[in-house]
C-alpha positions in Angstrom: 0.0 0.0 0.0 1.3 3.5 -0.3 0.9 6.5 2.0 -2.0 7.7 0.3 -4.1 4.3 0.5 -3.6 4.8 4.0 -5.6 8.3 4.2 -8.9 8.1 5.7 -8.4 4.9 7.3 -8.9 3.5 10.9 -5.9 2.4 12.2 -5.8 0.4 15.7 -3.0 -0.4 17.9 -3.3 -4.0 16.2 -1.5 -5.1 12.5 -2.6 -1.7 10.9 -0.7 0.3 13.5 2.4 -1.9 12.9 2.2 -1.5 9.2 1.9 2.0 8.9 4.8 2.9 11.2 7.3 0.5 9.3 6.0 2.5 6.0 6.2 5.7 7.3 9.2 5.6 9.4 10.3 8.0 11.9 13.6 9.6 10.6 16.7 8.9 8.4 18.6 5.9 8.2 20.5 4.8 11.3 24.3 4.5 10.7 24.0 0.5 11.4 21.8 0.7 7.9 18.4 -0.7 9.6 15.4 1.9 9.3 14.2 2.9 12.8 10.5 3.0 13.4 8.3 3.1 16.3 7.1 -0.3 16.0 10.7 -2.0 15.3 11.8 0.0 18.6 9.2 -1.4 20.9 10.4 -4.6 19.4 13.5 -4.5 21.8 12.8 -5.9 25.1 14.3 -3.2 27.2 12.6 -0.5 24.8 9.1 -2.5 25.3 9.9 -2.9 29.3 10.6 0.5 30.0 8.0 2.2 27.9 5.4 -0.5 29.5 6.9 0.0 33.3 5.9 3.8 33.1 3.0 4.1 31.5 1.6 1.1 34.0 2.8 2.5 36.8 1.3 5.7 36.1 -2.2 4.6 35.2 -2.3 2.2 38.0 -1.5 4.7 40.6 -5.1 7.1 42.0 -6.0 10.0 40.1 -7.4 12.7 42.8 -9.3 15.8 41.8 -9.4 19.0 43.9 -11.0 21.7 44.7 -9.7 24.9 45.9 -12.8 26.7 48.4 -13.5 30.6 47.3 -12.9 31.2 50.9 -9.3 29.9 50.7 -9.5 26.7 53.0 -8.1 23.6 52.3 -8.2 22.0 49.5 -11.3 19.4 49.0 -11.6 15.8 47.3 -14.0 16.0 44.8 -16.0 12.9 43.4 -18.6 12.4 41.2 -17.7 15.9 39.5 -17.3 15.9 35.2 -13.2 16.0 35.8 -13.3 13.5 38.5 -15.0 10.8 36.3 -12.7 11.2 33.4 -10.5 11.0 35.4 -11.3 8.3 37.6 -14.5 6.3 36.1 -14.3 6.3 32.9 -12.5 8.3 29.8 -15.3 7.0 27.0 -17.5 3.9 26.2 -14.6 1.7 25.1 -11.6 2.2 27.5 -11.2 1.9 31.4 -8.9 4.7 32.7 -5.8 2.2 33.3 -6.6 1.6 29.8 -6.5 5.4 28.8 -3.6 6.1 30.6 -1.9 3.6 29.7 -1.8 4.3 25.9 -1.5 8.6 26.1 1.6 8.0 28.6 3.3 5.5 26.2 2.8 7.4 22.8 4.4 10.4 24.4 7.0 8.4 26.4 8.1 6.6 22.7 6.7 9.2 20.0 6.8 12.1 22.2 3.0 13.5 21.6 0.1 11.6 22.9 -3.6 12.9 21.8 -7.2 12.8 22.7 -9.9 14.5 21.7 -12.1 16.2 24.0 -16.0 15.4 23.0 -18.6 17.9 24.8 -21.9 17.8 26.2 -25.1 20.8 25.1 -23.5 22.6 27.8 -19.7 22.7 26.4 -18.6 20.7 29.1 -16.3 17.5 27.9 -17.7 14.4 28.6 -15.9 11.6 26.9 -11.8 11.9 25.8 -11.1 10.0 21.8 -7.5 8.5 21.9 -6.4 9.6 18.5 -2.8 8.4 17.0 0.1 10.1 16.8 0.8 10.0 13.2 -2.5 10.9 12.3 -2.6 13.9 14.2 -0.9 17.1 13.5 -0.4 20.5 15.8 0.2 23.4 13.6 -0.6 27.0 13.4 -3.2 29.1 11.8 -3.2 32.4 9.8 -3.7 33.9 12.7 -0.6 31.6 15.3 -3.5 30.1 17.0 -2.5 26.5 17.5 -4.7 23.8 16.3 -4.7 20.1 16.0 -6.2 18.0 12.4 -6.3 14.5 11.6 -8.2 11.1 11.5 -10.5 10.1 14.6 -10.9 6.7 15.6 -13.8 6.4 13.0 -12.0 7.7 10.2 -13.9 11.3 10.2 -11.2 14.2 9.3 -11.3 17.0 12.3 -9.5 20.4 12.5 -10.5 21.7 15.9 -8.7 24.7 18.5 -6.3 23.9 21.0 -9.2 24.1 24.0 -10.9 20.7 22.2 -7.1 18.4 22.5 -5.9 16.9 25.2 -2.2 16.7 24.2 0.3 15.2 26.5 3.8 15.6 25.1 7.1 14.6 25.9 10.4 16.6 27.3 10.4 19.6 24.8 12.1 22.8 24.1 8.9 24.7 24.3 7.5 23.6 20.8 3.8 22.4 19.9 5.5 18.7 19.6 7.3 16.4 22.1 11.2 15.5 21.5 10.5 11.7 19.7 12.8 8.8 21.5 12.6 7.0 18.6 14.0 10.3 16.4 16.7 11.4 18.3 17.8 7.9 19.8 17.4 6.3 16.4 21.7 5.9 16.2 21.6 3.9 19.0 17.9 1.8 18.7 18.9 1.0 14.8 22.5 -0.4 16.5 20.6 -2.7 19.0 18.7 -3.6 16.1 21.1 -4.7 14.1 22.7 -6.8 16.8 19.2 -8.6 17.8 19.1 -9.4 14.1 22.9 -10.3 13.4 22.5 -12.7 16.5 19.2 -14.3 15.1 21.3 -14.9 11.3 23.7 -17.1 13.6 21.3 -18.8 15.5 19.5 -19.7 12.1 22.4 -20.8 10.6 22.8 -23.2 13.6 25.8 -20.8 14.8 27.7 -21.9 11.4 29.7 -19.9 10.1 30.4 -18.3 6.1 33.3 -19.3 4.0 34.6 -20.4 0.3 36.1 -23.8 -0.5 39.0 -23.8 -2.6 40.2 -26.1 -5.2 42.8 -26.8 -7.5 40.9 -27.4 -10.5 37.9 -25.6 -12.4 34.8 -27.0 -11.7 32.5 -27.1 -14.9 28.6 -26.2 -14.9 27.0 -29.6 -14.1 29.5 -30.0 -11.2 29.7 -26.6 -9.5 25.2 -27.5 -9.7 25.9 -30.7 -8.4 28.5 -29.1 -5.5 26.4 -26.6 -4.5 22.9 -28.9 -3.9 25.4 -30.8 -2.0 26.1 -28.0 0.4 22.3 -26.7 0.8 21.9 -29.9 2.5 24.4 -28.6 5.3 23.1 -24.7 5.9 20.9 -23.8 8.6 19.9 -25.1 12.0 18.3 -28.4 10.4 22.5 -29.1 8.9 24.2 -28.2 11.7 24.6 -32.5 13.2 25.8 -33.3 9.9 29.4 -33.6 8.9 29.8 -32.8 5.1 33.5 -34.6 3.6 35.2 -32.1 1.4 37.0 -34.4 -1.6 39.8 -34.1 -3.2 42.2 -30.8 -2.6 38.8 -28.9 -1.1 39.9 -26.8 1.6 37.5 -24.6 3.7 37.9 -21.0 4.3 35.8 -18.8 7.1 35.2 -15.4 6.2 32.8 -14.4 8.7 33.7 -13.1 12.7 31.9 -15.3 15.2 29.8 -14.0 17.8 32.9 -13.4 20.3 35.0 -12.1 17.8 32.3 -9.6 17.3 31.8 -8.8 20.7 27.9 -9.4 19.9 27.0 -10.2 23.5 28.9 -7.4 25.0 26.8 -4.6 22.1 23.4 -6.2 23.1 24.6 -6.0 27.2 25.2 -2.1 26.3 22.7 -1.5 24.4 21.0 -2.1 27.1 22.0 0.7 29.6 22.4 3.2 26.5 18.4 2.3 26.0 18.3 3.0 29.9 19.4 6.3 29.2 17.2 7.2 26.5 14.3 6.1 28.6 15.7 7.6 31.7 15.1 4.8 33.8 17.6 2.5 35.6 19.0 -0.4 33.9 17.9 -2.8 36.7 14.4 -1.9 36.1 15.0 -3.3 32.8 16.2 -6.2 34.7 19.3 -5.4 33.6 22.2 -5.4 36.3 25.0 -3.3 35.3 28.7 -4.0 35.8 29.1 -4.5 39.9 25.2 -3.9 40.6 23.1 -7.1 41.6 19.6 -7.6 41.3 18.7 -7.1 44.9 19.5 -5.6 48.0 19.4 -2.0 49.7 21.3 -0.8 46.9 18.7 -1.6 44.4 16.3 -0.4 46.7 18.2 2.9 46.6 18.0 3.5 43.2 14.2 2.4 42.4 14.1 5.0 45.5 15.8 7.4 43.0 13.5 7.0 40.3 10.9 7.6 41.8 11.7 10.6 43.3 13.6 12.0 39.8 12.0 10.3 37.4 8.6 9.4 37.6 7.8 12.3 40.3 8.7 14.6 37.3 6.7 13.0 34.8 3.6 12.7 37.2 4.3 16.3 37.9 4.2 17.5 34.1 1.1 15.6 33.6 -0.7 16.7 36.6 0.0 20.1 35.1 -1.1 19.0 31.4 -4.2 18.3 32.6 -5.1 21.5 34.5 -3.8 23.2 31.2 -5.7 21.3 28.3 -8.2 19.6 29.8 -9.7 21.5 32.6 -11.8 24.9 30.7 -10.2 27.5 32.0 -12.7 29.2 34.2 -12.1 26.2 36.1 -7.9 26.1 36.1 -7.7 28.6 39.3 -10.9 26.5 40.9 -9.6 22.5 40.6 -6.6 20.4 40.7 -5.3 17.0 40.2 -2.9 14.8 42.1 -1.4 11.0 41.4 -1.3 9.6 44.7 2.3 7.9 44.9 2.0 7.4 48.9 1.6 3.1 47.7 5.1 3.1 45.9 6.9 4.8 49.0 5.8 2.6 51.8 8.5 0.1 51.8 7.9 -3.2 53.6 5.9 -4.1 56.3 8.5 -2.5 59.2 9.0 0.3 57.2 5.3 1.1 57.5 4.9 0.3 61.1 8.0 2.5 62.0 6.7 5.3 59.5 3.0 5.4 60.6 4.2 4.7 64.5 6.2 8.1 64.5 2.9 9.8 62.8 0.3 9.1 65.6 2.7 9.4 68.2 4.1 12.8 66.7 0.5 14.2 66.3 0.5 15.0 62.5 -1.7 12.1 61.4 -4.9 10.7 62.9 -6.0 7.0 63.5 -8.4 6.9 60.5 -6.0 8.8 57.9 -3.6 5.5 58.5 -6.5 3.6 58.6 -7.5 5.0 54.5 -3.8 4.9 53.6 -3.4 0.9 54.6 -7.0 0.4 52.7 -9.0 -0.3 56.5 -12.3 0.9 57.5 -12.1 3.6 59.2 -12.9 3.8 62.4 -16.0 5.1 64.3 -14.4 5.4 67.9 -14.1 8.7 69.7 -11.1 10.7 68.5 -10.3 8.4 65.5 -9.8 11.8 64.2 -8.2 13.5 66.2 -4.2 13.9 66.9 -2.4 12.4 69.1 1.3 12.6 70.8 2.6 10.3 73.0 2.1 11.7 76.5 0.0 9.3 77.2 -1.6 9.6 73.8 -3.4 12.7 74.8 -5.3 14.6 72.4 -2.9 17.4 70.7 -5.9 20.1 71.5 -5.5 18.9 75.5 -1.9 18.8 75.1 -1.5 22.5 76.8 -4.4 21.8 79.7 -2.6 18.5 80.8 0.9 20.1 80.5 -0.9 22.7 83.4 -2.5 20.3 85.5 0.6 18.3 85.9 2.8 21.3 87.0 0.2 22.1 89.3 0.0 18.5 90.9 3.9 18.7 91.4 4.1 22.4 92.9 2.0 20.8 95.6 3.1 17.6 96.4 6.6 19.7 96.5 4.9 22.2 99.5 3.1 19.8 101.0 6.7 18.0 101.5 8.3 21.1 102.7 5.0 21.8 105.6 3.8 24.0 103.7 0.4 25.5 101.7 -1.6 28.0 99.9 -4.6 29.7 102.1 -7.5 29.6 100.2 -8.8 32.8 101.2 -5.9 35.0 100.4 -3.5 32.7 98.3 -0.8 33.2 100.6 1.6 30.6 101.6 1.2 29.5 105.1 2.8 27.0 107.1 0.8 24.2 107.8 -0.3 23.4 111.4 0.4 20.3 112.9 -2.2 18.0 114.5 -1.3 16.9 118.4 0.3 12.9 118.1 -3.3 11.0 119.7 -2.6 9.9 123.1 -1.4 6.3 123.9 -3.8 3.4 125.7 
């Protein structure tokens, strides 16, 4: 088919998808000679992990939506508002919002743009977001340098609508309508791996045999060199490789071709890997990779998944929190609501960790019973001061904290007088020296 065949057509994530992207491309020629496309990148394993890991881990993780009160209090959970069940419930009719997520975070983690198309209610409120592709959809600018998106929808109708109607998620970027593409500007070192996986896969076919020439002595005429050659077929590939083929006469064997340590194949594909690692920006042992002296488990992995999360995917939940407010929030409503991914669950740690962390809350006083309770997924509780915080003198309430504090200086000053012989006269609060009762007399 050619590129214009292709116009007008619905294209799924399926065989379509796949063909269109190996047509189309996504740059130049790598240097290793092997065209690099979107589809041939996800077909490395650490390419496919990594771009799979994040946009998972994103759309797993609670979407929140907030609203600020007029009156400048704190900030309130909203549910069942029109953001909240985009957010939350459901994008559209076809796709749950792991689903959603899922696909918009991947196409601008690998392509650097991912679209959907905001569909509205009588009012002009959006009720429904359209994933559309990346390759069918184009940002650009107008006569008059509004931006605006055109393109295919999912059901093949052409649109050409204003920014306010495209929910665009792009990738790092200098600023431009478009997200930086992985595939573009890491195509050098994807079209490398590439041709290693498939160098590799020639050896494996060949049952790990190797090229050559035979050489003789004499000239072999047409009906031999025929007869030679149907006799070597029966020796290439994996299904030759038990066989042992007798070279006659003066027939000697020459290799031409490096074998796989000669080439240092393994080591490339072991590289390739961390170089991927940096494209992605993720660390190699979350590719389950282990790099040179790192292991694949301990506090020092620990460490660095710590890392990530905290540089990495804080950063990208960050800019989409952000997108989201920006593009898909109208804007009367960008000062009034905000949205926030809930990464509490991956910083937990283990069981102790928890104990030690939420132990130090409630006995600290800045988290009640029943906000651990929600965090660790419990019922909360309907005791008296389940919300309410606490400190550890004697687990008093933090509003009492101040009236105990009194009462027990007050206790102490007079046990102290009453040691010494002394008190406090109640009618003029002066301290008096306390009289002493005549010893009963003896039997």
């Amino acid at each position: 088919m050619t590129i214009r065949q292709w116009v007008g057509q619905t294209l799924g994530l399926g065989l379509g998808f796949r063909k269109f992207w190996a047509m189309v491309g996504m740059g130049d020629e790598s240097w290793s000679g092997e065209e690099v496309t979107a589809d041939r990148a996800l077909q490395i394993p650490a390419v496919m992990r990594g771009v799979r890991l994040e946009a998972q881990t994103v759309a797993t993780l609670p979407c929140n939506t907030y609203e600020i009160p007029s009156n400048g209090g704190d900030p309130v959970l909203v549910r069942d508002g029109p953001y909240d069940h985009l957010l939350r419930v459901s994008p559209n009719a076809d796709l749950t919002t792991c689903e959603f997520m899922e696909a918009i975070v991947g196409a601008s983690r690998i392509v650097g743009n991912g679209y959907a198309l905001k569909r509205r209610n009588g009012v002009g409120m959006p009720i429904a977001l359209e994933l559309t592709e990346p390759n069918r959809t184009e940002p650009y600018r107008d006569e008059n340098k509004r931006l605006k998106y055109r393109g295919t929808d999912q059901n093949g109708d052409r649109f050409d609508v204003f920014a306010r109607d495209m929910l665009h998620v792009k990738g790092f970027s200098f600023g431009g309508d478009r997200g930086l593409s992985v595939v573009e500007y890491g195509a050098q070192q994807l079209g490398t791996q590439i041709a290693a996986n498939k160098t590799a896969g020639k050896i494996f076919r060949s049952g790990l045999g190797t090229s050559g020439f035979i050489e003789t002595k004499t000239v072999l005429d047409g009906p031999e060199r025929t007869k030679l050659e149907k006799i070597f077929s029966r020796y290439q590939g994996t299904k030759g490789t038990d066989k042992l083929m007798l070279l006659e006469g003066d027939m000697k064997f020459t290799r031409t071709s490096m074998s796989a340590a000669d080439a240092q194949l393994l080591l490339q594909i072991q590289f390739g890997i961390e170089e991927i690692a940096r494209w992605l920006d993720m660390p190699p042992v979350l590719l389950m990779h282990s790099a040179q002296g790192v292991t694949q488990w301990g506090t020092g992995v620990e460490a660095i998944i710590l890392a990530w999360l905290q540089l990495g995917l804080r950063a990208q939940l960050t800019r989409l929190e952000k997108t989201i407010v920006k593009r898909l929030f109208e804007p009367v409503d960008q000062g009034r609501f905000f949205v926030k991914f809930n990464i509490d669950a991956l910083l937990r740690g283990d069981s102790a960790a928890q104990a030690a962390l939420f132990s130090q809350a409630l006995q600290n006083g800045w988290m009640t019973r029943n906000e651990v309770r929600r965090l660790l997924d419990l019922p909360l509780s309907t005791e008296a001061g389940a919300d309410e915080l606490t400190v550890q003198v004697n687990m008093t309430y933090l509003k009492d904290l101040g009236a105990q504090s009194q009462q027990t200086a007050q206790q102490a000053r007079v046990a102290l007088m009453h040691l010494l012989g002394l008190d406090t006269d109640p009618k003029t609060g002066q301290i008096r020296v306390l009289t002493k009762e005549p010893a009963p007399a003896s039997a």
